[in-house]
N, C-alpha and C positions, 0 to 999 in steps of 0.2 A: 132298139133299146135292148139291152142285156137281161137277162132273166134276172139278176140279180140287181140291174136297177129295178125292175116292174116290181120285186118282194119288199125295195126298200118303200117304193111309194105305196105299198099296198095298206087300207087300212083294215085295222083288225078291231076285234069288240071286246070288252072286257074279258069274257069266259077263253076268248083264242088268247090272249095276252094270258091269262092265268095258266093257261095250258103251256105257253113258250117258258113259262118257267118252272114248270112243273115237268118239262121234258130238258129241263139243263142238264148235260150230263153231269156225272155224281166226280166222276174223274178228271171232270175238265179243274185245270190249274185257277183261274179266276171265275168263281161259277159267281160269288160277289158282282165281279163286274158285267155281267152278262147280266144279271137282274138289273142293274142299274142301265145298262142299256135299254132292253124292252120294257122299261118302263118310262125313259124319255121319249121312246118313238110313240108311246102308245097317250102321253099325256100330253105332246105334240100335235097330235093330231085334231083338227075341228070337231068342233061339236062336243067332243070329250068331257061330264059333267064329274063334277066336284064327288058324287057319290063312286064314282067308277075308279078315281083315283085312290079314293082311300079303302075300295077294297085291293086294290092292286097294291098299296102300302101295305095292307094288315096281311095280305097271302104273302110278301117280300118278307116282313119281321115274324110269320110263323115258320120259314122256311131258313133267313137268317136273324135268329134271336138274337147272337152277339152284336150282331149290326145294326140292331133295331135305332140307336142315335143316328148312325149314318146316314141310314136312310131318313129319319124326318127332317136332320141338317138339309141333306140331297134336298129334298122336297121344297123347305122354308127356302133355300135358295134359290128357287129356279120359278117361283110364286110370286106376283103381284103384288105384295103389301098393300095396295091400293084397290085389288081387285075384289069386285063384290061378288063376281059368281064365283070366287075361290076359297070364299069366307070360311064354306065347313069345312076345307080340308086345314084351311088356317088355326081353324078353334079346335081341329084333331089333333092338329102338330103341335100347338102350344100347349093344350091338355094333357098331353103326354108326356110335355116335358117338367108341365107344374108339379105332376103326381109327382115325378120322380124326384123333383126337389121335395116336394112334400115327406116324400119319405126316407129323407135327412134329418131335416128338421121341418114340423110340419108349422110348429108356435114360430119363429122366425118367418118362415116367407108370410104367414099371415099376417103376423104383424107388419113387413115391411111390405104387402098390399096395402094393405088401411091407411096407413101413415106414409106412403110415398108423395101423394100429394097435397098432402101439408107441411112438408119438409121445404126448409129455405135452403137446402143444400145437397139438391142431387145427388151429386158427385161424392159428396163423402157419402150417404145412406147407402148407394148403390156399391160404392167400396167397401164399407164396413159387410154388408150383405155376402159379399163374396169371397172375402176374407172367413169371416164364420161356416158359411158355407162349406169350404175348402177342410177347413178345420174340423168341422164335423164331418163331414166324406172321409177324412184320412183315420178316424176315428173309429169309424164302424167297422164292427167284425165281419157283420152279412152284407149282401147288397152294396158294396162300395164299389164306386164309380173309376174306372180311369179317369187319367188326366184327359183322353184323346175323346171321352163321351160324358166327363163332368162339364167341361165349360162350352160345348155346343147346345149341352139343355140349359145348362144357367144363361147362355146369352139367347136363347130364345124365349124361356119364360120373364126375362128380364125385358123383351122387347114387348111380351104379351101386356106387363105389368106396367109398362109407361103407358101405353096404349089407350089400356082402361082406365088410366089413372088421371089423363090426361085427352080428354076428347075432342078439344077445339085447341085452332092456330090461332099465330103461334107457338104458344108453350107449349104444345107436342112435340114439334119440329125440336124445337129448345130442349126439351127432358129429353129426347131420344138421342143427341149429340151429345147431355151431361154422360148419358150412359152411355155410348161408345166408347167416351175418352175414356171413364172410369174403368171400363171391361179395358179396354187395351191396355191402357199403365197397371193394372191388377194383374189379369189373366197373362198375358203376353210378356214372358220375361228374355232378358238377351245378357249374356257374357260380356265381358271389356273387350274378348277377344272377337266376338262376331260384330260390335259395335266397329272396331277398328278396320273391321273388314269391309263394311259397309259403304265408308266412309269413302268417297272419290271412286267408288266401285257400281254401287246400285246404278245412280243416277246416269252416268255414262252406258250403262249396258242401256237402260231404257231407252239415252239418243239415239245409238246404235240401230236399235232396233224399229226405229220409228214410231216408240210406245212416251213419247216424251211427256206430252198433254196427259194422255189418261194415265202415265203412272206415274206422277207427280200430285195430279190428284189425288190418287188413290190412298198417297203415305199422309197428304199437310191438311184435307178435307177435316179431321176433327180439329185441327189448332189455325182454324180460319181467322178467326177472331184475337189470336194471342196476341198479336202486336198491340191492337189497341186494351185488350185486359192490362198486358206487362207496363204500356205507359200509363194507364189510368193508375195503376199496382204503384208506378215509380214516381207521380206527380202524389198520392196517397203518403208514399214513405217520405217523399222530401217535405211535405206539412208536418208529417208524426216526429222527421229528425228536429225542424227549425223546431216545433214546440219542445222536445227535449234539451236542443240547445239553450232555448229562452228559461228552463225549468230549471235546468243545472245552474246559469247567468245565477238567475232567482236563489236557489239554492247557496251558490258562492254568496251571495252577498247576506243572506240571512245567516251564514256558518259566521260572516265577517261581523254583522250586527250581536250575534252570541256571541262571540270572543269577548267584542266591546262590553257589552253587557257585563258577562262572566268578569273584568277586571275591573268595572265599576262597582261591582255587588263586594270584589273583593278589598276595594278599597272604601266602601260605606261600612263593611264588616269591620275594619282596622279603626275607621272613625267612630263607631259605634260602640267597640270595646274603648280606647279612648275616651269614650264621654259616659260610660257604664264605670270606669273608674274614678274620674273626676267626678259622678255623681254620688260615688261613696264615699270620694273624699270629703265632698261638701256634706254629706247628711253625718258624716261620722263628725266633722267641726260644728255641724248645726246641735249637734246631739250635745257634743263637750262644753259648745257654748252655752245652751240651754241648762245644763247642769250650773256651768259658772253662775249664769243669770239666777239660777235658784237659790244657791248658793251666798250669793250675793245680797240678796233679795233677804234671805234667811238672816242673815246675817248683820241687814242695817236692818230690819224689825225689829233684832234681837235687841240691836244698840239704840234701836228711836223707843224702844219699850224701857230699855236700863234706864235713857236720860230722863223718861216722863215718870221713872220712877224713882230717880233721884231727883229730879226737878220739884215731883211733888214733895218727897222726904224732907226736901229743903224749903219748899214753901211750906211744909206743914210745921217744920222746924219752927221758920224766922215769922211766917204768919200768926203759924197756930199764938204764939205767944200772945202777939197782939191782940188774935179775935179772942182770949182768954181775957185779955185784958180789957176788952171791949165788954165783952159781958159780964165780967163783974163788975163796973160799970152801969150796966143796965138795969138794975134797982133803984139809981139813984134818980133815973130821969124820968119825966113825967109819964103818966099812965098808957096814954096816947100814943106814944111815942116807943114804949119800949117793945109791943109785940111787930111795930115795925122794923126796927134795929134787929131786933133778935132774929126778923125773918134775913133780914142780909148776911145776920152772921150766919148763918145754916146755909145760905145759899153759897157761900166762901167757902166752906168747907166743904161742902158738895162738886165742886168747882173742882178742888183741891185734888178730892178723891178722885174724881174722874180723870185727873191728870196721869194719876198714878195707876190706875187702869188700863190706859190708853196704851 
């Protein structure tokens, strides 16, 4: 075995690992990638505890500050998600990246902590989240983020925050696919022209290469389920179109029943003026009539009053004579007799007068 195999299998202890990179030379071209090497052989290695990693983290980001993202991305992806003796370097890497959002906006990420798992919409919250995010980072004067070390801390505190948000299956599994898809159609933007390129390109390199299976998964693993969303989406829209068809139908015929209406109303309006004029004609003949009638009425009073008083005139004329004559007369007859004559002649005259009254 070569001397240089025996160095590769040899194991080393935190303080010797701290030491390999603390003897990187200062002139070497990638001294970046030289840390990230002796730090996979050294977290490779058994037995290697969760505490040893993360001072070999914090000696790598005191030595390279600008790459302090790189390195925890490095880390998050080369870790368990599932593993429990890797938990504190887990809670060190997300911790790091929360502060950093934190200190964008710090009232935003808490609020969409609190309120991520009572949202019935993932996928927008987590998009809205990153959008603002974005917006505030391009905004700041200090501490603003690249693109190449804003969205490897927002997609790991974004993973830290389904997490805790969501502690039991299911809906972990569930929220943590909402947020992929949402991090990739947000974060992940392409050209028409690299689209185009893609296209009858990607796919064939991977046959080629005998990457078929794992890189096929790789690109359609968040849109597992789209076919059956899109038909559920299209069997959805063809209900929502018949009920608009049936609404419009509804519609048409209601527009057809107003029309009708509208030319009844304006033909009751035409019959209404019509009988509003013949009602004035009648009350203005009931009026001219009623005057005749009074008139009328005036008129034979006047003449049934002239004849009763000419009728008396002339009874009192050709009467009165008589009862004149009757009463002088009435002396001669016997005693008995005369206060009853007398009373008829009074009542003749009485008679008389009243005619002429009347």
């Amino acid at each position: 075995m070569s001397e240089e195999s025996k160095k590769v299998i040899e194991t080393i202890d935190i303080n010797e690992a701290i030491k390999l990179v603390d003897e990187i030379p200062s002139e070497k071209k990638n001294r970046f990638g030289e840390f990230l090497k002796i730090f996979d052989r050294f977290q490779k290695q058994k037995g290697t505890g969760s505490e040893e990693i993360i001072a070999l983290m914090t000696k790598g980001i005191a030595v390279f500050p600008e790459s302090e993202i790189k390195i925890l991305i490095h880390v998050f992806a080369r870790i368990k998600l599932s593993s429990i003796s890797m938990k504190p370097v887990k809670d060190f890497v997300e911790e790091k990246c929360t502060t950093k959002m934190r200190l964008i906006d710090s009232d935003l990420v808490s609020e969409f902590t609190l309120n991520l798992n009572k949202s019935n919409d993932i996928t927008g919250s987590v998009s809205e989240l990153i959008n603002s995010i974005k917006t505030k980072n391009e905004r700041m004067v200090e501490g603003k983020l690249s693109t190449e070390d804003l969205f490897p801390s927002l997609y790991i505190f974004l993973v830290s925050s389904v997490k805790n948000s969501f502690r039991y299956e299911p809906k972990r599994t569930e929220a943590l696919l909402d947020m992929e898809r949402a991090f990739v159609e947000e974060a992940i933007s392409i050209n028409e022209k690299e689209m185009k390129y893609a296209i009858c390109h990607n796919i064939p390199q991977l046959m080629a290469r005998g990457q078929y299976k794992k890189g096929i998964a790789s690109m359609c693993y968040l849109y597992y389920d789209f076919k059956p969303i899109c038909n559920a989406q299209e069997s959805t829209i063809n209900q929502k179109n018949k009920i608009i068809a049936d609404l419009n139908t509804s519609v048409d015929e209601k527009n057809t029943q107003i029309r009708e209406l509208k030319i009844l109303c304006s033909e009751l309006s035409e019959d209404k003026e019509k009988l509003t004029k013949e009602l004035l004609k009648k009350a203005d003949e009931k009026e001219q009539a009623e005057d005749r009638l009074e008139f009328e009425t005036n008129r034979i009073e006047r003449q049934y009053q002239s004849q009763n008083q000419g009728l008396a005139k002339k009874y009192n004329n050709i009467l009165g004579l008589e009862i004149d004559g009757i009463e002088d007369i009435i002396p001669f007859l016997p005693e008995n007799a005369q206060s009853a004559v007398q009373e008829r002649v009074d009542r003749m005259r009485q008679v008389i007068k009243e005619i002429g009254d009347a």
